[in-house]
C-alpha positions as CSV (number, residue, x, y, z in Angstrom):
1,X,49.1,-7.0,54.0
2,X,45.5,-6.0,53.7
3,X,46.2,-2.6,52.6
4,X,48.2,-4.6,49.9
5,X,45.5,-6.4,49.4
6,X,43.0,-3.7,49.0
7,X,45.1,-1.9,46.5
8,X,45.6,-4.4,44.3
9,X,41.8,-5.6,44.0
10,X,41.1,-1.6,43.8
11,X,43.9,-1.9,40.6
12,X,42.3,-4.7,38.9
13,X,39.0,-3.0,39.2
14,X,39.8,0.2,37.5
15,X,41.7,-2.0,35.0
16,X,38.9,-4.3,34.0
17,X,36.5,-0.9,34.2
18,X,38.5,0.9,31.7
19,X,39.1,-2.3,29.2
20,X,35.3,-2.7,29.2
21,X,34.7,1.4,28.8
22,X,37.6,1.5,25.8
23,X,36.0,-1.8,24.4
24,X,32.5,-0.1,24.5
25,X,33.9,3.0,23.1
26,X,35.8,1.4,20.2
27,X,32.1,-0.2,19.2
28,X,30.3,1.6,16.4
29,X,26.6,1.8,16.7
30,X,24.6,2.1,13.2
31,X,21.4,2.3,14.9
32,X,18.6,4.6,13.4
33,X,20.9,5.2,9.9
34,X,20.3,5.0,6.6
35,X,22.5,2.5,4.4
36,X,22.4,2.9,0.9
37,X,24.6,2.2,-2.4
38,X,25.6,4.6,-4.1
39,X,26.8,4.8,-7.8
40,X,29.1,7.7,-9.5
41,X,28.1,8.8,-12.7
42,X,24.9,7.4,-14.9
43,X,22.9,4.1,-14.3
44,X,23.9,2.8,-17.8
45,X,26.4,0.1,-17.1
46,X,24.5,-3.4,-16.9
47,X,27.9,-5.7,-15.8
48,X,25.5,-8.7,-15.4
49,X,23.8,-10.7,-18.3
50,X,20.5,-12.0,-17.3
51,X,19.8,-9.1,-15.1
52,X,16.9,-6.5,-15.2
53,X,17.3,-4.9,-12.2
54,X,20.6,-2.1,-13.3
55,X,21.8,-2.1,-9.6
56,X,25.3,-3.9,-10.4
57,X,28.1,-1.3,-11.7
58,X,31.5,-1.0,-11.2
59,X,32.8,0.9,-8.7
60,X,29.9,1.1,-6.7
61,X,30.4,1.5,-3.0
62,X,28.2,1.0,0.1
63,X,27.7,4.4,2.5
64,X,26.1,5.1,5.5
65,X,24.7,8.4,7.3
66,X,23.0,9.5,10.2
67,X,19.6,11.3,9.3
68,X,19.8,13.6,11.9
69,X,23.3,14.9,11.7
70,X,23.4,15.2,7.7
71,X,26.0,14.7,5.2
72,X,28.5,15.7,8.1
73,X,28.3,11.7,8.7
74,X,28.7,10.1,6.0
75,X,30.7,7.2,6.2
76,X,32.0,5.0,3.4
77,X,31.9,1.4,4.8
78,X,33.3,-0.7,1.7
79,X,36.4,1.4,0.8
80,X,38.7,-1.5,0.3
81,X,36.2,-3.0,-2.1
82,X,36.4,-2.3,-6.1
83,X,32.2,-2.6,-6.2
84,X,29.9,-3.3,-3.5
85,X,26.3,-3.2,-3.5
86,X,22.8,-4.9,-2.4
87,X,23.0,-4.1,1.5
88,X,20.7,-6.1,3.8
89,X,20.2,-5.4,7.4
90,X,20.0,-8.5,10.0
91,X,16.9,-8.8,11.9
92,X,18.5,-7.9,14.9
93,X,20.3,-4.4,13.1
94,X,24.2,-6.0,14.2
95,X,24.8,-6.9,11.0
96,X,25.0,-6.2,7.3
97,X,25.2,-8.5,4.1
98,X,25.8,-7.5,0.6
99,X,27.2,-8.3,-2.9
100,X,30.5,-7.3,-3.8
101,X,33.4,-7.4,-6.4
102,X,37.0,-7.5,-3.9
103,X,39.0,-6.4,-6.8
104,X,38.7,-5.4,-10.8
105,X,37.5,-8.5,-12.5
106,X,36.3,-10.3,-9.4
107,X,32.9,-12.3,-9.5
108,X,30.7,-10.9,-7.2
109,X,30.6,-12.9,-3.9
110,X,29.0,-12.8,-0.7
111,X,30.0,-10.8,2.0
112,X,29.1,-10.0,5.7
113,X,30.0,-6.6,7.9
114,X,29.7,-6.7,11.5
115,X,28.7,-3.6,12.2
116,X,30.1,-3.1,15.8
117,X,33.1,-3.5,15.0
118,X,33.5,-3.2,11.0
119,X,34.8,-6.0,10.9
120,X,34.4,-7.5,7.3
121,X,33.7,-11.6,6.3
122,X,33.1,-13.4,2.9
123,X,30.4,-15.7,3.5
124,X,30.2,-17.4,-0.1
125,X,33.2,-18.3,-2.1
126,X,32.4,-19.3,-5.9
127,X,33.1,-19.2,-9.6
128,X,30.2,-18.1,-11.0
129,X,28.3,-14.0,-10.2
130,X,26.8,-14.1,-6.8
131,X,24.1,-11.5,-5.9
132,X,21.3,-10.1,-3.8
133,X,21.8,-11.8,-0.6
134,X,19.1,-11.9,2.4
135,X,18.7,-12.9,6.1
136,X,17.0,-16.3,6.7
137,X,14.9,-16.8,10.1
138,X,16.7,-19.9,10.7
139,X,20.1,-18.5,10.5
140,X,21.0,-18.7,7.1
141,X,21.3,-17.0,3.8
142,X,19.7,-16.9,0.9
143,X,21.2,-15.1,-2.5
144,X,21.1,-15.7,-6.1
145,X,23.6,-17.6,-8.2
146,X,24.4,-18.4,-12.0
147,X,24.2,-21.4,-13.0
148,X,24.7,-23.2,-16.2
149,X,21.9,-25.1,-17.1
150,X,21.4,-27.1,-20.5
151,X,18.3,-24.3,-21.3
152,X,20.0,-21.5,-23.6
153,X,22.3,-19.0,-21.6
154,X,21.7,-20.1,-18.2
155,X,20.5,-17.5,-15.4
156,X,20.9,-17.1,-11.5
157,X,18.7,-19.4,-9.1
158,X,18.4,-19.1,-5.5
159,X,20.3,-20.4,-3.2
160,X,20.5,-21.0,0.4
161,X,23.4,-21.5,2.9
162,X,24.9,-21.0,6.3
163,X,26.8,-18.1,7.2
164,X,30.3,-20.5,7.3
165,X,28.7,-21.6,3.1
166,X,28.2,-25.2,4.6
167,X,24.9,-26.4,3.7
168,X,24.7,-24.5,0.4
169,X,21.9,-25.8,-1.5
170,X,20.5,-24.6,-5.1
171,X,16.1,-24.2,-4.5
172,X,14.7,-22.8,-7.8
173,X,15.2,-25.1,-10.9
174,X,13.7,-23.4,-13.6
175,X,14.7,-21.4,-16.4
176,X,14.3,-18.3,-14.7
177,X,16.5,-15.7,-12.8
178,X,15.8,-14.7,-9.5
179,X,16.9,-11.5,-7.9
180,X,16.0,-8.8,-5.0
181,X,14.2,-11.6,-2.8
182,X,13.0,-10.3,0.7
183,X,11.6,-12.3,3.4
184,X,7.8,-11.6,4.2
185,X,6.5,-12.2,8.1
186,X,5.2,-15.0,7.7
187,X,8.3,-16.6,6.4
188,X,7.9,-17.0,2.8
189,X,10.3,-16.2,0.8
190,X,9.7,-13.3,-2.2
191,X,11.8,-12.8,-5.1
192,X,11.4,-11.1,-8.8
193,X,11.4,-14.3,-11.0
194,X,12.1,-13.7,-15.1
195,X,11.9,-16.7,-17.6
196,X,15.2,-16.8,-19.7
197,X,13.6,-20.2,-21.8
198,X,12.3,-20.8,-24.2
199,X,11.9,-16.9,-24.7
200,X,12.0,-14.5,-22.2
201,X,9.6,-12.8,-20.3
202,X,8.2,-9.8,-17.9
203,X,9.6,-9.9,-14.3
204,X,6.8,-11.2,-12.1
205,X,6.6,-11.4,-8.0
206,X,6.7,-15.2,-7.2
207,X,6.4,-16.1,-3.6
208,X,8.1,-19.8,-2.0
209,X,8.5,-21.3,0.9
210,X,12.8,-20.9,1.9
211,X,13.5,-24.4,0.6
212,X,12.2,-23.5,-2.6
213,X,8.5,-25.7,-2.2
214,X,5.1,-24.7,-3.0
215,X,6.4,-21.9,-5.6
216,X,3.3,-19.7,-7.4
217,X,2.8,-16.1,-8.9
218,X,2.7,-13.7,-6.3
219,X,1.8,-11.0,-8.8
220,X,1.9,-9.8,-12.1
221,X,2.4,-6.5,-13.7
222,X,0.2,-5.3,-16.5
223,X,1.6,-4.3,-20.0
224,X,2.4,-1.3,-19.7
225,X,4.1,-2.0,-16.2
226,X,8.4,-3.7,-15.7
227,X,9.1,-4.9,-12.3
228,X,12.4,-3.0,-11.1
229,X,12.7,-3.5,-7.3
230,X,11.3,-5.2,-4.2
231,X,11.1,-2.9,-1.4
232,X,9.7,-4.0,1.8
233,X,6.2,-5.4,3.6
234,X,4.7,-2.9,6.2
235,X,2.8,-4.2,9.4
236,X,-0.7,-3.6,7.8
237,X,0.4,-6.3,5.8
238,X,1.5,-3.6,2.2
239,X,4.2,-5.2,0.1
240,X,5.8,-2.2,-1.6
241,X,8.3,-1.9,-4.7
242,X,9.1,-0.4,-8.2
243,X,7.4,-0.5,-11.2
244,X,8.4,1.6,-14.8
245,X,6.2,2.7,-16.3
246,X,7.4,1.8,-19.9
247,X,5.2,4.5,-21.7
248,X,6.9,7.6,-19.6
249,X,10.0,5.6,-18.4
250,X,9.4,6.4,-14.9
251,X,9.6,4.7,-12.2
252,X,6.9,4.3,-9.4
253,X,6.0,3.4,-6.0
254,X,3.2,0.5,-6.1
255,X,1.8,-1.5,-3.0
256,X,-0.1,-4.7,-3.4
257,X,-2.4,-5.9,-0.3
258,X,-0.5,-9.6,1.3
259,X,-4.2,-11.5,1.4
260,X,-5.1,-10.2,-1.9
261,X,-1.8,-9.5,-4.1
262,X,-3.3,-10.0,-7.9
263,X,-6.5,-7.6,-7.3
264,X,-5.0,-4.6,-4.8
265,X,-2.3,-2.9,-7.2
266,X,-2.0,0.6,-6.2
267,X,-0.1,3.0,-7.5
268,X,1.1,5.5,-4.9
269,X,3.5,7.8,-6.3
270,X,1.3,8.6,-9.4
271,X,0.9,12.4,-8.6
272,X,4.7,13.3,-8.2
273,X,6.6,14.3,-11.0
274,X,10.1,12.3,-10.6
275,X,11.4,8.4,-10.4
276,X,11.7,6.1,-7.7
277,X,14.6,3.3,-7.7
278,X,14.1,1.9,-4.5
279,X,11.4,2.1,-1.0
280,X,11.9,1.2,2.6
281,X,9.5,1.9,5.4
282,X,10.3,3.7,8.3
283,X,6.3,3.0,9.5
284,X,2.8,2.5,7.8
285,X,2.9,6.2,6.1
286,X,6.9,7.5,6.5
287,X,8.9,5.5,3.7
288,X,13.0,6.2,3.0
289,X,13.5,6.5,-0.6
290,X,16.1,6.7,-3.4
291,X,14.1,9.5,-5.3
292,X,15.2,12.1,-8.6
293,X,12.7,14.7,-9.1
294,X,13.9,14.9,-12.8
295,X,15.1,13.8,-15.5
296,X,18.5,16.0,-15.3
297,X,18.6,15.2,-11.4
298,X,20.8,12.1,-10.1
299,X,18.8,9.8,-7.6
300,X,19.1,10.8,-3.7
301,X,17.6,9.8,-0.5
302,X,14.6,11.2,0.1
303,X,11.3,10.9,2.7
304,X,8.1,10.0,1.3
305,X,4.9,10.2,2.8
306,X,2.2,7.8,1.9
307,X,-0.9,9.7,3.5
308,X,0.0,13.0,1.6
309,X,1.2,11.5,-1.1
310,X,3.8,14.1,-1.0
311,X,8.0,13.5,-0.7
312,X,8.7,15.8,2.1
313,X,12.0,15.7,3.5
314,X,15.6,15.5,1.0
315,X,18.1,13.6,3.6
316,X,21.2,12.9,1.3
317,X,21.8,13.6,-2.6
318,X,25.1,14.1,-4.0
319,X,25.1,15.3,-7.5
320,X,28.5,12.9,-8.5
321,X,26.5,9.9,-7.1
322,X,23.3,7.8,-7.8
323,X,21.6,6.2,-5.1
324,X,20.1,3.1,-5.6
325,X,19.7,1.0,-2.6
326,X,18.2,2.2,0.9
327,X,18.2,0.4,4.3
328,X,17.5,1.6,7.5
329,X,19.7,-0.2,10.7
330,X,16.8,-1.7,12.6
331,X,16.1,-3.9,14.4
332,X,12.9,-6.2,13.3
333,X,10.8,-8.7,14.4
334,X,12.2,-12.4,13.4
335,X,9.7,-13.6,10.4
336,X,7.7,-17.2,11.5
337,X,10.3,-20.0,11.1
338,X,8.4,-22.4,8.8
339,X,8.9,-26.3,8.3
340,X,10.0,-28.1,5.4
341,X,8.8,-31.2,4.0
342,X,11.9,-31.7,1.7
343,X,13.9,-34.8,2.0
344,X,17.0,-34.8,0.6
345,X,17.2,-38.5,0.4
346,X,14.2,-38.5,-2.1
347,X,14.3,-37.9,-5.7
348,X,10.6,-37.7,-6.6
349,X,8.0,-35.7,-5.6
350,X,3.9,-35.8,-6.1
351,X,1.5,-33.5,-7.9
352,X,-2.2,-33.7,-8.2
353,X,-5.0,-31.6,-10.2
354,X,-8.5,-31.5,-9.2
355,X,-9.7,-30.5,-13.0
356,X,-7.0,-29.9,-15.9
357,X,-10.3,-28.7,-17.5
358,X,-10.8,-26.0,-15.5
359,X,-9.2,-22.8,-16.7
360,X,-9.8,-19.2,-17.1
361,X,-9.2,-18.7,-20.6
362,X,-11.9,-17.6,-22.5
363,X,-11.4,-18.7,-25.8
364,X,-11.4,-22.1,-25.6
365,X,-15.1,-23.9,-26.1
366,X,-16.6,-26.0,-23.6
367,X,-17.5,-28.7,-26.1
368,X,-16.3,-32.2,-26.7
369,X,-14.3,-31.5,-29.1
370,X,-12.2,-28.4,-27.0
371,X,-12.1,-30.9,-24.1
372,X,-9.5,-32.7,-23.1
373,X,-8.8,-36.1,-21.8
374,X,-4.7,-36.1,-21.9
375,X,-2.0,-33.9,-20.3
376,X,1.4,-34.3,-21.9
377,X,4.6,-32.9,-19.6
378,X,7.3,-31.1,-21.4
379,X,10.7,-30.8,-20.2
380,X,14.0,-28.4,-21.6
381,X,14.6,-30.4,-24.2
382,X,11.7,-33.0,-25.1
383,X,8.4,-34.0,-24.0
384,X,8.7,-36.5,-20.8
385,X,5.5,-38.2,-21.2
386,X,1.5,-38.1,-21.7
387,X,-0.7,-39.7,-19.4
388,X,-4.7,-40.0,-19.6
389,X,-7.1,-37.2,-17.3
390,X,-9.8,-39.1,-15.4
391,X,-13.3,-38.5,-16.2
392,X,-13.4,-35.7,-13.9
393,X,-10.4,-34.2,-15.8
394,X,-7.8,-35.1,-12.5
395,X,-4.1,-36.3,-12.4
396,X,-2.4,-37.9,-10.2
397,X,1.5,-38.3,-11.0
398,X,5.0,-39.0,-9.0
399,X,7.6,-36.9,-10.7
400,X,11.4,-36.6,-10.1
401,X,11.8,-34.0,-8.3
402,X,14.0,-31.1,-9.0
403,X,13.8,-31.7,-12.7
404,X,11.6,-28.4,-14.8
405,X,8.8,-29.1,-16.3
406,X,5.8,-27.6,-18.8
407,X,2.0,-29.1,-19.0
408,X,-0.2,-28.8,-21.7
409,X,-3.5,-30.8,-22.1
410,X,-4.7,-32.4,-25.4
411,X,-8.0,-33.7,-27.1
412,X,-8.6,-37.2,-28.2
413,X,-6.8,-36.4,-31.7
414,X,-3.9,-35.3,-30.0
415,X,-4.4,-31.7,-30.8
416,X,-3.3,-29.1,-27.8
417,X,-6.3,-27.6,-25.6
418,X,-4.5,-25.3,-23.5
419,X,-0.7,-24.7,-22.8
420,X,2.0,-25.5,-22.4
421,X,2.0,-23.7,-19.0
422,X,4.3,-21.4,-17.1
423,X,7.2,-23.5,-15.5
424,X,6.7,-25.9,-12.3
425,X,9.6,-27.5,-10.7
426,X,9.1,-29.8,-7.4
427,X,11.3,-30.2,-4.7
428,X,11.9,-33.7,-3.1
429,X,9.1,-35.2,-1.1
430,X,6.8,-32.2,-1.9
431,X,3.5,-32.5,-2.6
432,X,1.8,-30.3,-5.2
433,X,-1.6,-29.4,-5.4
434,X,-3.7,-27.4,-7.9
435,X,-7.6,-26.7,-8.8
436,X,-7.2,-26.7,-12.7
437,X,-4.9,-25.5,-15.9
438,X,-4.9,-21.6,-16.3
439,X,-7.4,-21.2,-13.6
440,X,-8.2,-17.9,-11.7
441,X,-5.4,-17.8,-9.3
442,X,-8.5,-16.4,-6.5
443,X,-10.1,-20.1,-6.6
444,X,-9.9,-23.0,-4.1
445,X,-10.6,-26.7,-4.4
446,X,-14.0,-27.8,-4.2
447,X,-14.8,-30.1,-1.4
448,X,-14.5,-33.7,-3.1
449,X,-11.8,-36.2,-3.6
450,X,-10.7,-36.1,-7.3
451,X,-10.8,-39.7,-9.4
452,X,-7.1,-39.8,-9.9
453,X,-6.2,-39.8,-6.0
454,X,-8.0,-42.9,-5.4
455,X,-5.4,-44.5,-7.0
456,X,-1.7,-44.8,-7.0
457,X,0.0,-42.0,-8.8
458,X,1.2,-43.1,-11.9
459,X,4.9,-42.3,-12.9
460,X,6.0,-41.3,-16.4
461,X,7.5,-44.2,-18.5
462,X,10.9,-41.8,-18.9
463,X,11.3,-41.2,-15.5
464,X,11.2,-44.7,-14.2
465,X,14.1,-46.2,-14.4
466,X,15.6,-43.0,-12.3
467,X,13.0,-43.3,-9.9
468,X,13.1,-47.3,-9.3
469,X,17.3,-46.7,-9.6
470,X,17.0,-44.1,-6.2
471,X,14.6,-46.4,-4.5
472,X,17.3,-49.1,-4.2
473,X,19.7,-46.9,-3.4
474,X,18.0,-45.5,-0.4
475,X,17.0,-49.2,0.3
């Protein structure tokens, strides 16, 4: 009986070893490749309006290879989708999201690959385009979505959900489109933002916090300059991506320093002859890169080095395909998890100025009758209000939150001083703060409590009756 015994615990053994060696084998391990999209034929098609970026085409497809072992490895990891594109690796390198078309004539939707088992998952089912998704620290998603808006045409906005779609929740509200928004360490979320309304407008870098709060200009790019791509953020705090140069048409690698992003442009690849579509960083000085040294050359993966200023290793190029996107299967360190003030159950939101009078623009006097004493707040369609400046030029104002808005400031005669600005929207609950109008974006507050905060905020006449109407209702 014990010689039974033995035997059969000696069977189950060997059993449960080989169902965990076959179940080990059957895992695929992605670890140290390169992921990239790759497009056949010419970057002309554009098959999304509102769109700058030229990374959504029809029958694009989503590849892998091993850098070491060479084209020998390439795998094709969306063959049973008509378009795929926008890969993003998960912090911990187990997983892959992307944007992609199931079949001709599909919106683009959400999408997740598993990457031990290629085992794929749509993430985000919806009616309207749904593009450049991301990895959230807290577990989530974010990607960017049309909307229809009641400002001409509409655009995509950035939303957020959980991996199952609950939760989904719409954080940018103005009329602008959002696309290729990356994650920075410190959690803040970073995103290519154009105005669409009232006319449009350059691509510029504007950074957030993930629910959409404390929005601002990250960075600009001069005249000459069109943003294309955000690549990546290095440990010595670099935040790299593309820039065309609209005089030559090509296309180059440009770092900005975190603590200083408006004043640090520099232009790396500005020596080598060729374009650049896309950057990743292997370290501080090794980057992966979709590269073309010519016009007449189709973009490939390529290895740049920063210190030499030199691209000095070809890893993939196929001369049917374009590459345009370029990820390496990593894992990362988890970005700070921040907090959020927003309250849901709120419909307003406060904002205060220090000095509406302050501003950076030259051309305006600094004389009585340059000066002004009102701000008036413009909306999509009409003007919300106009409300007084205090003697030291501050505001103090409860807004509904959610809701996009312009300021301008006026003189006693009702003339314009300055504006309208650059959209603000507010999130609910958030509180706003800023040192003047058109101010130099380097400048904090000064140390003293503006006039206008010593009192309650004052809320707009044509906002009232929305506000007071929430307030019972949460009551």
């Amino acid at each position: 009986m014990s010689r039974i015994n033995i035997n059969t615990q000696l069977f189950y053994s060997i059993s449960l070893f080989l169902i965990l060696l076959m179940s080990s084998c059957s895992k695929t391990s992605f670890e140290g490749e390169i992921i990239f999209t790759q497009v056949k034929g010419d970057l002309t098609e554009s098959s999304l309006k509102n769109i700058n970026c030229n990374n959504y085409f029809s029958k694009s497809s989503i590849a892998a290879i091993n850098p070491v072992k060479g084209n020998e490895s390439l795998k094709i990891l969306t063959k049973d989708f008509y378009s795929a594109c926008a890969p993003k690796i998960s912090f911990d390198g187990a997983l892959m999201i992307f944007s992609a078309q199931k079949n001709k004539g599909d919106k683009w939707q959400i999408w997740q690959l598993d990457l031990s088992n290629l085992k794929f998952q749509q993430l985000v089912f919806s009616e309207q385009n749904c593009i450049d998704p991301n990895y959230l620290p807290t577990g989530q998603i974010v990607f960017s979505k049309y909307v229809l808006s009641n400002a001409e045409n509409g655009g995509y906005a950035l939303f957020t959900c959980n991996f199952d779609g609950s939760e989904l929740h719409q954080i940018t509200f103005n009329p602008h489109s959002y696309f290729s928004s990356i994650v920075l360490k410190d959690g803040r979320l970073l995103a290519i933002s154009k105005q669409y309304f009232p006319e449009d407008k350059k691509g510029v870098l504007m950074i957030s916090r993930p629910d959409g709060s404390k929005q601002d200009v990250f960075y600009k790019s001069s005249n000459t300059y069109n943003l294309i791509s955000i690549g990546c953020e290095t440990d010595k705090g670099e935040i790299l991506f593309i820039e065309q140069n609209t005089s030559t048409e090509e296309y180059r690698i440009v770092s900005v320093n975190y603590s200083n992003p408006l004043n640090t442009r520099v232009e790396l690849s500005k020596t080598i002859k060729g374009s650049f579509h896309f950057v990743n960083s292997k370290n501080d000085t090794e980057f992966v890169t979709s590269f073309k040294p010519s016009s007449n050359d189709r973009y490939g993966i390529y290895e740049y080095n920063s210190i030499k200023n030199a691209i000095e290793k070809e890893i993939y190029t196929n001369s049917d395909f374009n590459i345009i996107d370029v990820v390496l299967v990593e894992k990362r360190e988890l970005p700070r998890k921040l907090p959020s003030e927003i309250n849901l159950n709120k419909n307003t939101a406060l904002m205060v100025c220090q000095n509406a009078n302050l501003t950076d623009i030259e051309t305006i006097e600094n004389t009585d009758n340059y000066k002004s004493n009102k701000i008036e707040f413009i909306g999509i369609d009409k003007s919300i209000g106009t409300i007084n400046l205090e003697d030291d030029g501050s505001f103090y104002v409860k807004m509904l939150a959610d809701v996009p808005f312009r300021v301008q400031t006026l003189n006693s005669e009702g003339d314009i001083v300055n504006g309208p600005s650059s959209w603000i929207y507010l999130r609910p609950n958030e509180r706003r703060g800023c040192v003047g109008c058109h101010e130099n974006k380097g400048l904090v507050p000064d140390n003293i409590q503006p006039l206008s905060v010593r009192k309650f905020p004052i809320v707009l006449p044509s906002q009232e009756n929305k506000i007071n109407a929430k307030k019972e209702l949460v009551k």
